[in-house]
Each structure stands twice: as C-alpha cells, then as structure tokens.
LOPA-664741 format. One record per atom (N, C-alpha, C, O, CB): residue in three letters; residue number from 1; y negated, x negated, z negated; atom name. Coordinates in nm, 3 decimals, always signed. Glycine has a CB too. Example, Ala and Ser with C-alpha at 12.3 -4.5 7.8 and 13.67 -1.06 7.14 Angstrom:
<pts>
PT     r     k     north      east        up    a
PT   ala     1    +0.569    -1.319    -0.780    N
PT   ala     1    +0.450    -1.230    -0.780   CA
PT   ala     1    +0.330    -1.320    -0.780    C
PT   ala     1    +0.332    -1.424    -0.846    O
PT   ala     1    +0.447    -1.131    -0.905   CB
PT   ser     2    +0.225    -1.285    -0.708    N
PT   ser     2    +0.106    -1.367    -0.714   CA
PT   ser     2    -0.003    -1.290    -0.787    C
PT   ser     2    -0.114    -1.341    -0.804    O
PT   ser     2    +0.060    -1.408    -0.572   CB
</pts>
This chain:
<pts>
PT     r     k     north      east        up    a
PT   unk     1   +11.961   +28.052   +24.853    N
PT   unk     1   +11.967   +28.044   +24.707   CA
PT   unk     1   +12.079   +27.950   +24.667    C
PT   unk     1   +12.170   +27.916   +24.743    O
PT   unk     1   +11.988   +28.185   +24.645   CB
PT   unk     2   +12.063   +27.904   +24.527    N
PT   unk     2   +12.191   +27.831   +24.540   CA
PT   unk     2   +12.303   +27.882   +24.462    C
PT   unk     2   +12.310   +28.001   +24.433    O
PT   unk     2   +12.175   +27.695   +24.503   CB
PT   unk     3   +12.392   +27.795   +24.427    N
PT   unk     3   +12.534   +27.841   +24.419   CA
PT   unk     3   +12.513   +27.939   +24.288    C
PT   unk     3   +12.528   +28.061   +24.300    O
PT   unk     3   +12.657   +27.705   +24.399   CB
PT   unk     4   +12.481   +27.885   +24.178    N
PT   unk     4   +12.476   +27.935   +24.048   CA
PT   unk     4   +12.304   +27.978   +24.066    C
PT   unk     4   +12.221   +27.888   +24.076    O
PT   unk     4   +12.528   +27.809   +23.916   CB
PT   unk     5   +12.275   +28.084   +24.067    N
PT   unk     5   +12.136   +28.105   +24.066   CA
PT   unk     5   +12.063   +28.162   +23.923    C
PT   unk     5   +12.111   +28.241   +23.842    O
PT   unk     5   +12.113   +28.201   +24.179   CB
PT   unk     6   +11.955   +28.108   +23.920    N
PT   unk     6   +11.931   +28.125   +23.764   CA
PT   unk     6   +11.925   +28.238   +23.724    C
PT   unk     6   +11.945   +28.304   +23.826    O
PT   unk     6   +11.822   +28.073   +23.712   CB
PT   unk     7   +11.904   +28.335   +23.606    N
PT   unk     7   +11.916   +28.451   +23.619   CA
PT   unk     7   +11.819   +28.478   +23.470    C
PT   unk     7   +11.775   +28.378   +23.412    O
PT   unk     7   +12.079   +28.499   +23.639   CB
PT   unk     8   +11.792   +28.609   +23.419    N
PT   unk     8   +11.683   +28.639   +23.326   CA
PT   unk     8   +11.780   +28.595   +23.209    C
PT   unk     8   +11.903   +28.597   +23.218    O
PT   unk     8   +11.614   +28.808   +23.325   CB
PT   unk     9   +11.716   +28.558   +23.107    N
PT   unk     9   +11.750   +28.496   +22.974   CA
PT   unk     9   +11.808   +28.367   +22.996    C
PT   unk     9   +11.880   +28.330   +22.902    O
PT   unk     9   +11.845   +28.580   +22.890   CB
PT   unk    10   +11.798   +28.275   +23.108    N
PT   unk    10   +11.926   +28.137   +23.110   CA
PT   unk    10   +11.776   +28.050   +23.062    C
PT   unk    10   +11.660   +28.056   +23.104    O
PT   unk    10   +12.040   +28.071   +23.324   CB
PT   unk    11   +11.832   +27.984   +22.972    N
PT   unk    11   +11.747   +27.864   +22.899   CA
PT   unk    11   +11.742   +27.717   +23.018    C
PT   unk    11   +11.835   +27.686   +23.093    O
PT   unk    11   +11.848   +27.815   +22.724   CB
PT   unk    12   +11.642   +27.662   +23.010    N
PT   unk    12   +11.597   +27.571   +23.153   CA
PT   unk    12   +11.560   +27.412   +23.066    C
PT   unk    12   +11.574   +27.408   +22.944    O
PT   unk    12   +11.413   +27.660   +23.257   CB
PT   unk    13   +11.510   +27.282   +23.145    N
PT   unk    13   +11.440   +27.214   +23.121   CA
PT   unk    13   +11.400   +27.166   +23.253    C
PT   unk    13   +11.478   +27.153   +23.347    O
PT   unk    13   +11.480   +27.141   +23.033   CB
PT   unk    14   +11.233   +27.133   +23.254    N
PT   unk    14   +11.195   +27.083   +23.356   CA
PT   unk    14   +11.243   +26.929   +23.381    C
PT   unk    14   +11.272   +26.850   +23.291    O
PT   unk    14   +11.064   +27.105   +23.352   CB
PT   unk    15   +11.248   +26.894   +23.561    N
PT   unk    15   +11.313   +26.786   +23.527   CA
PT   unk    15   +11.226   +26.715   +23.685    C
PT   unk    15   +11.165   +26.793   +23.758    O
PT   unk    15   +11.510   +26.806   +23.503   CB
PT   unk    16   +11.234   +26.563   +23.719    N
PT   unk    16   +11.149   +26.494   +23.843   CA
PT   unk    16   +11.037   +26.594   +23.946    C
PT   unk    16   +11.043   +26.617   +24.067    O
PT   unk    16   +11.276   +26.431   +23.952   CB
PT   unk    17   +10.928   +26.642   +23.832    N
PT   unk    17   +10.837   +26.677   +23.870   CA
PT   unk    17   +10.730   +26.632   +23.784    C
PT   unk    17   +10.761   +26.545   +23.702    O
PT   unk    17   +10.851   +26.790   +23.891   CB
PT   unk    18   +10.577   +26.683   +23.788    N
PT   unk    18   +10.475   +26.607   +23.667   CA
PT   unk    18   +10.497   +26.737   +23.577    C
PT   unk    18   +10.531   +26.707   +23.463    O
PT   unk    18   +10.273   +26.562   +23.714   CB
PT   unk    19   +10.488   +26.854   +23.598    N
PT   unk    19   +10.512   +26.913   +23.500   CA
PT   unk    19   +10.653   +26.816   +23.368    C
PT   unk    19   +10.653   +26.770   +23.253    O
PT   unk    19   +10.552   +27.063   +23.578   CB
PT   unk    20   +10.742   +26.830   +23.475    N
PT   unk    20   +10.833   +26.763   +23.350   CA
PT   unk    20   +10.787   +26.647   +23.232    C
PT   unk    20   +10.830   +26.620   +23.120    O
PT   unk    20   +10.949   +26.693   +23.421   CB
PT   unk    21   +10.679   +26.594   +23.319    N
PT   unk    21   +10.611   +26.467   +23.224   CA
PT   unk    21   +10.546   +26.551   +23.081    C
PT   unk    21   +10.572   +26.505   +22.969    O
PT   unk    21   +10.455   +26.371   +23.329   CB
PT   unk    22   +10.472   +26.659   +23.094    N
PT   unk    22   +10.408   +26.672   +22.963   CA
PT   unk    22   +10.513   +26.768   +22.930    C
PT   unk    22   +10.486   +26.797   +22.813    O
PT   unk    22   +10.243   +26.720   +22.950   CB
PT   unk    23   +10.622   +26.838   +22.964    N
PT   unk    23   +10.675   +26.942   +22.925   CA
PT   unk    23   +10.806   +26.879   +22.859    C
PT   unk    23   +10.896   +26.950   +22.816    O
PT   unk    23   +10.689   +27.045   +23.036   CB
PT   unk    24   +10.808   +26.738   +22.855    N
PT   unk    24   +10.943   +26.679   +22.809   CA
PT   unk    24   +11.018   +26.719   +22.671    C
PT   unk    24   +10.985   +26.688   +22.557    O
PT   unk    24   +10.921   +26.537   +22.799   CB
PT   unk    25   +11.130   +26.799   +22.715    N
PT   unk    25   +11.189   +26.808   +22.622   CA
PT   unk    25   +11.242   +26.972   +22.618    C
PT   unk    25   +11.344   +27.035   +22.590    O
PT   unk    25   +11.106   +26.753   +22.519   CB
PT   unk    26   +11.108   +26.997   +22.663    N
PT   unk    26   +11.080   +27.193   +22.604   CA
PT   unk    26   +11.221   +27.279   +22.696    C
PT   unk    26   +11.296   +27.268   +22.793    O
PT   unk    26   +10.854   +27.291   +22.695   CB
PT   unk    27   +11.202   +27.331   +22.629    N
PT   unk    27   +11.321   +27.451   +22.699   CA
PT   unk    27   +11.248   +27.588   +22.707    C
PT   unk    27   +11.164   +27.631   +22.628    O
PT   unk    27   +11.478   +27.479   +22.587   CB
PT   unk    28   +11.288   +27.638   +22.800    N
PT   unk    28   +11.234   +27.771   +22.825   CA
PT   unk    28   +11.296   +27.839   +22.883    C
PT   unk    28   +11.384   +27.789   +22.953    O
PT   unk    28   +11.134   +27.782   +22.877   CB
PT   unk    29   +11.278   +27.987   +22.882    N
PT   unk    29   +11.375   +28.088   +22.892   CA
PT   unk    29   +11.315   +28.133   +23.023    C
PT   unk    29   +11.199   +28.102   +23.052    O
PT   unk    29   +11.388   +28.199   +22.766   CB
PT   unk    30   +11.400   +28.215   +23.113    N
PT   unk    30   +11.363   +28.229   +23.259   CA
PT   unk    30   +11.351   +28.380   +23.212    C
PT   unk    30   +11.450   +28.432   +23.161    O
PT   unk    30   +11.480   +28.176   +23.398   CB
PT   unk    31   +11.210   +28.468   +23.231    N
PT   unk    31   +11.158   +28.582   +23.210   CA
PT   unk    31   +11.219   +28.645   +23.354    C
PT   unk    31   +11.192   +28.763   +23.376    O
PT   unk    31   +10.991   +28.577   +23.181   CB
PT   unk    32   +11.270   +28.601   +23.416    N
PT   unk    32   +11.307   +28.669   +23.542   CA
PT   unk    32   +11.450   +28.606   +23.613    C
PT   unk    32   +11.507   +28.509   +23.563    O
PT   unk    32   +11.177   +28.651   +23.645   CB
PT   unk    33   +11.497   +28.673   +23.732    N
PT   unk    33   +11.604   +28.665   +23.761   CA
PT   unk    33   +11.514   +28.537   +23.903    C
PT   unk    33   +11.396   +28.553   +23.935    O
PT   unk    33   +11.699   +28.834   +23.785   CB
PT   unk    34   +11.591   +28.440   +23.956    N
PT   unk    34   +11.533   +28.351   +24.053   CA
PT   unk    34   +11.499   +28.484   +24.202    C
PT   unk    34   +11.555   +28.591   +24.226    O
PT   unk    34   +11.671   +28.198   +24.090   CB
PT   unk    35   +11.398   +28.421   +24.266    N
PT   unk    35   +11.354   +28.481   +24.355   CA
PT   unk    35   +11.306   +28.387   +24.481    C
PT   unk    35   +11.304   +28.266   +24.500    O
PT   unk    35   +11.262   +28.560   +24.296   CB
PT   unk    36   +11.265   +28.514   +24.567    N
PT   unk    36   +11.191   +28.424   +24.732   CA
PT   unk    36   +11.046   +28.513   +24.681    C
PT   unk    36   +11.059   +28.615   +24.613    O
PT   unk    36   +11.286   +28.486   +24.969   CB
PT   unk    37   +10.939   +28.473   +24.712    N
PT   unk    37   +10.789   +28.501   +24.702   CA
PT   unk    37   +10.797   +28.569   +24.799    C
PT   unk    37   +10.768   +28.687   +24.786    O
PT   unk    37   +10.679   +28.395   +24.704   CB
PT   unk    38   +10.840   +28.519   +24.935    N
PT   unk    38   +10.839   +28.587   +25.083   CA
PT   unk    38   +10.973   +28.580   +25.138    C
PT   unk    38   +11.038   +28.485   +25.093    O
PT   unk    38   +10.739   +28.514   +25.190   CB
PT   unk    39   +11.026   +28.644   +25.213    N
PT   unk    39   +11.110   +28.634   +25.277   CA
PT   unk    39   +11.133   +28.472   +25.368    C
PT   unk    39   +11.228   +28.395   +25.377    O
PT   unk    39   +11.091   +28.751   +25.342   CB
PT   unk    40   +11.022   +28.471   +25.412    N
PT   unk    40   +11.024   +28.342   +25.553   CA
PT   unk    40   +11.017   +28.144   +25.434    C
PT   unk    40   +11.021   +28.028   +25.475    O
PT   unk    40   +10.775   +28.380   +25.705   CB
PT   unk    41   +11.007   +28.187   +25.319    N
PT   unk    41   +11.032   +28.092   +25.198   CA
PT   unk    41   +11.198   +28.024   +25.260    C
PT   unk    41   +11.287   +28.065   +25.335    O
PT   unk    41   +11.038   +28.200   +25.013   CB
PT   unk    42   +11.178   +27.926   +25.194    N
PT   unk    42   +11.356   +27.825   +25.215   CA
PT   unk    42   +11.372   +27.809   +25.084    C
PT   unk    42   +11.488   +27.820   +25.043    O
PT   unk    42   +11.370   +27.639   +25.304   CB
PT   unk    43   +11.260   +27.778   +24.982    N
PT   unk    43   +11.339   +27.780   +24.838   CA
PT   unk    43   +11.289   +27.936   +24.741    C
PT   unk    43   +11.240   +28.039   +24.789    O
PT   unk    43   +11.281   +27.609   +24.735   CB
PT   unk    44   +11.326   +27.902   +24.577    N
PT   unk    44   +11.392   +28.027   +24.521   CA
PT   unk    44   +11.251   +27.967   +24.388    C
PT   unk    44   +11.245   +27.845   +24.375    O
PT   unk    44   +11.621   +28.034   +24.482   CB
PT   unk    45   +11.197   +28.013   +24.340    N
PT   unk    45   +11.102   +28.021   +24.188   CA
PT   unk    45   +11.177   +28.111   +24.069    C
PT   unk    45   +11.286   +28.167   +24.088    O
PT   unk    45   +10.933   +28.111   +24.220   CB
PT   unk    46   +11.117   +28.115   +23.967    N
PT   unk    46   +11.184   +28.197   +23.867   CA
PT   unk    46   +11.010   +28.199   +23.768    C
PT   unk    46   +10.919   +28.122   +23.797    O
PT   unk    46   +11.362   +28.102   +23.780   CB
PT   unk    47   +11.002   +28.312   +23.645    N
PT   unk    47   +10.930   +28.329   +23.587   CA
PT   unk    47   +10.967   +28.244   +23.456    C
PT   unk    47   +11.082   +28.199   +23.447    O
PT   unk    47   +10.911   +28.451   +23.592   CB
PT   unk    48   +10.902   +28.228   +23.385    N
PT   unk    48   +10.886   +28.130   +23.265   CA
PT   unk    48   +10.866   +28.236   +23.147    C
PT   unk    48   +10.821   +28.345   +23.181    O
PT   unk    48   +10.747   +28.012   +23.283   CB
PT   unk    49   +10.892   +28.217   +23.027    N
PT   unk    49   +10.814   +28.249   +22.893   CA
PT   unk    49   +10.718   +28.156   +22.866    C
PT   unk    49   +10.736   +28.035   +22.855    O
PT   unk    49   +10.898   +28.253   +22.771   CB
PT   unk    50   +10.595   +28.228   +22.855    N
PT   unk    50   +10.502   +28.074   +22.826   CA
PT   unk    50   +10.443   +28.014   +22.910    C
PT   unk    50   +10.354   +27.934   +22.883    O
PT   unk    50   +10.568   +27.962   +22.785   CB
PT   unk    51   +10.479   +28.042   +23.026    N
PT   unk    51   +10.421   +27.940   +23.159   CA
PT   unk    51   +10.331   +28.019   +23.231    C
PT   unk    51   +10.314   +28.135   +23.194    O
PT   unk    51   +10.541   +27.886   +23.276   CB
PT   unk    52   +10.279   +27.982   +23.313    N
PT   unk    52   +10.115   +28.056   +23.335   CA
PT   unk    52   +10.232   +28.050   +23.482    C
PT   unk    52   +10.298   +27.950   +23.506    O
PT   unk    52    +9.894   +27.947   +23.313   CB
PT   unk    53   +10.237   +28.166   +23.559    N
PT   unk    53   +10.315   +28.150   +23.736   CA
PT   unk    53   +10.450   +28.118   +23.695    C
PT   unk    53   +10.511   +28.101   +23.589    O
PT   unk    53   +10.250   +28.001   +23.860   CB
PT   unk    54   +10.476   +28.114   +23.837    N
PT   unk    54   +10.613   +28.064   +23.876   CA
PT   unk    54   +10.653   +27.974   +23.865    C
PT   unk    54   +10.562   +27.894   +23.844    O
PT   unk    54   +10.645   +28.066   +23.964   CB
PT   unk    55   +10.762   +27.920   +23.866    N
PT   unk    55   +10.796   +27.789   +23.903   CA
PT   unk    55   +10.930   +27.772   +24.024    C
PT   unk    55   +11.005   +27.869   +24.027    O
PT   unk    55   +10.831   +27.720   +23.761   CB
PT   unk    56   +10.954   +27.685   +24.097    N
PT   unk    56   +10.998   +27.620   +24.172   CA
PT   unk    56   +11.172   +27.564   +24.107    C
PT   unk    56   +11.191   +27.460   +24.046    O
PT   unk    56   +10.881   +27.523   +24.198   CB
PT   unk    57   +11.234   +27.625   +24.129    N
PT   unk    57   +11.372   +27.647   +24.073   CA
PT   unk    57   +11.429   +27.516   +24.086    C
PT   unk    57   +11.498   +27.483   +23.989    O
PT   unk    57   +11.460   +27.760   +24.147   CB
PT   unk    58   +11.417   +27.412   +24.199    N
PT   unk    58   +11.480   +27.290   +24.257   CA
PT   unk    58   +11.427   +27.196   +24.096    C
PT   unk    58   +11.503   +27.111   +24.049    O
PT   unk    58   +11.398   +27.231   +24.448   CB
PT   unk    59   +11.345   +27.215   +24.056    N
PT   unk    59   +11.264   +27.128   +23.937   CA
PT   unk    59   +11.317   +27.171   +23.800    C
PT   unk    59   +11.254   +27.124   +23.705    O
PT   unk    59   +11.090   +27.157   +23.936   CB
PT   unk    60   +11.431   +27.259   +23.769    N
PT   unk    60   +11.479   +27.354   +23.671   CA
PT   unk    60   +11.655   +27.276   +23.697    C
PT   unk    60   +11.722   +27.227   +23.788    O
PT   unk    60   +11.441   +27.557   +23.720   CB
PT   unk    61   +11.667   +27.311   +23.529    N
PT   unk    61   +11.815   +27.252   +23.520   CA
PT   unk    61   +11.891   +27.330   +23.435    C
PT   unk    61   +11.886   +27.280   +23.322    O
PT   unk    61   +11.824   +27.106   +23.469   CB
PT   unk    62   +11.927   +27.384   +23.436    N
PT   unk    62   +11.983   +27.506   +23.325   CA
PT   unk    62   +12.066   +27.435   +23.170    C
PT   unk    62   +12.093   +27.315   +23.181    O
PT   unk    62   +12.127   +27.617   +23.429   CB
PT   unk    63   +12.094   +27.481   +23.076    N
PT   unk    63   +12.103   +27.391   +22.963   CA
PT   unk    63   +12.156   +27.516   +22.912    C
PT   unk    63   +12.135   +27.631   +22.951    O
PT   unk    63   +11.969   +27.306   +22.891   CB
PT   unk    64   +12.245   +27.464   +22.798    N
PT   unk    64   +12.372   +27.544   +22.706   CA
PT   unk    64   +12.278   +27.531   +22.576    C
PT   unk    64   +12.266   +27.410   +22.556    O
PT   unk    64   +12.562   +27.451   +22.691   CB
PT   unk    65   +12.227   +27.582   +22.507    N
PT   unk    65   +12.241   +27.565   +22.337   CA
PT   unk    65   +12.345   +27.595   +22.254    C
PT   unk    65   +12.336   +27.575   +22.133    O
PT   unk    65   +12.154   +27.636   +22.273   CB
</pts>
C-alpha cells in the first residue's frame, strides 16, 4: 500500500489513464477506505461515488478543496 493511503471521504481526480480523458476535471469522493481485491494483488483499488466498480488507486490523486 502506499505511504498515505486513501481513505473513505478523501476527494480524488483521475489522472494518465483513459478514464481520466472523459472524466477530466471531476472529483470524486472515495466510498471506501483503499483495498487489495485478493491478497496475492501488488496494487490497492478504492470505491467511487458514482462510478460503476473499483478503481485502481495508482490512477487517483487526492485533492484539498
């Protein structure tokens, strides 16, 4: 996991993925605390408001309002 791991309520923007292409701009709130799907996983996802699944935490940038 990494240093600062995202956690439920931290506001996000997607960022060098295609999602980020149509999602430019949007901010979204992490419905969940970051996670492993499986144990034998190397990276961490988090839940979305709004977003249909998971997403892939490495593609997430956390943001202050």
């Amino acid at each position: 996991m990494s240093v600062n791991p995202l956690k439920k309520g931290d506001k996000v923007v997607m960022h060098t993925c295609i999602e980020a292409e149509s999602n430019d701009g949007t901010i979204w709130t992490c419905k969940t605390d970051q996670f492993k799907h499986h144990p034998n996983h190397d990276y961490t996802v988090v839940m979305l408001e709004g977003y249909s699944g998971s997403f892939h935490t490495e593609y997430l940038q956390k943001v202050t309002i």
